[in-house]
Structure formats: structure tokens, C-alpha cells
N, C-alpha and C positions, 0 to 999 in steps of 0.2 A: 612591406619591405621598403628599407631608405634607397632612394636614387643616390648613387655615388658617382660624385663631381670629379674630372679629371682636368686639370691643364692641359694646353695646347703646350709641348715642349716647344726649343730653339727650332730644333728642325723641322718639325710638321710648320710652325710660322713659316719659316724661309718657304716652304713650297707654298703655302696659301700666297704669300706674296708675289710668288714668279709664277703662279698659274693663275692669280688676278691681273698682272701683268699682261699674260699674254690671251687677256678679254676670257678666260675660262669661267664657267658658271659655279655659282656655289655648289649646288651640287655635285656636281661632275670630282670638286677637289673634295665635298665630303665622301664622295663614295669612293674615291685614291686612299683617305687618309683613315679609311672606315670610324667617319664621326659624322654626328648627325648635323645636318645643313646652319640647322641653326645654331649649333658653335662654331661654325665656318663665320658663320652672317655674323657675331658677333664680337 
């Protein structure tokens, strides 16, 4: 079965942004945005 690749929309970016902002862990905003850490990390 293919893994199916999604972008990060406008809005899910603006919150990675404002909860790297305020020192939040990758994780903590993949499991808010239910994605996995390492499309957060990238």
C-alpha cells in the first residue's frame, strides 16, 4: 500500500511557527496538528 503525502496547509504552518515560538517541542505541536513529528521537523 502507497504512503500518501499531505502538505502542511497556511494554517497548520502559522501554529508550527507560534508554538516554535514559544520554545514548544516538535512533538507536543505534531500531536496538536495530528502529524507526525518528522513533518513538523521538516
Amino acid at each position: 500500500m502507497p504512503k500518501i503525502y499531505k502538505h502542511l496547509t497556511t494554517q497548520e504552518r502559522a501554529v508550527v511557527m507560534t508554538m516554535r515560538a514559544d520554545r514548544c517541542s516538535i512533538r507536543s505541536i505534531a500531536k496538536r496538528l495530528c502529524r507526525s513529528p518528522s513533518t513538523i521537523g521538516r
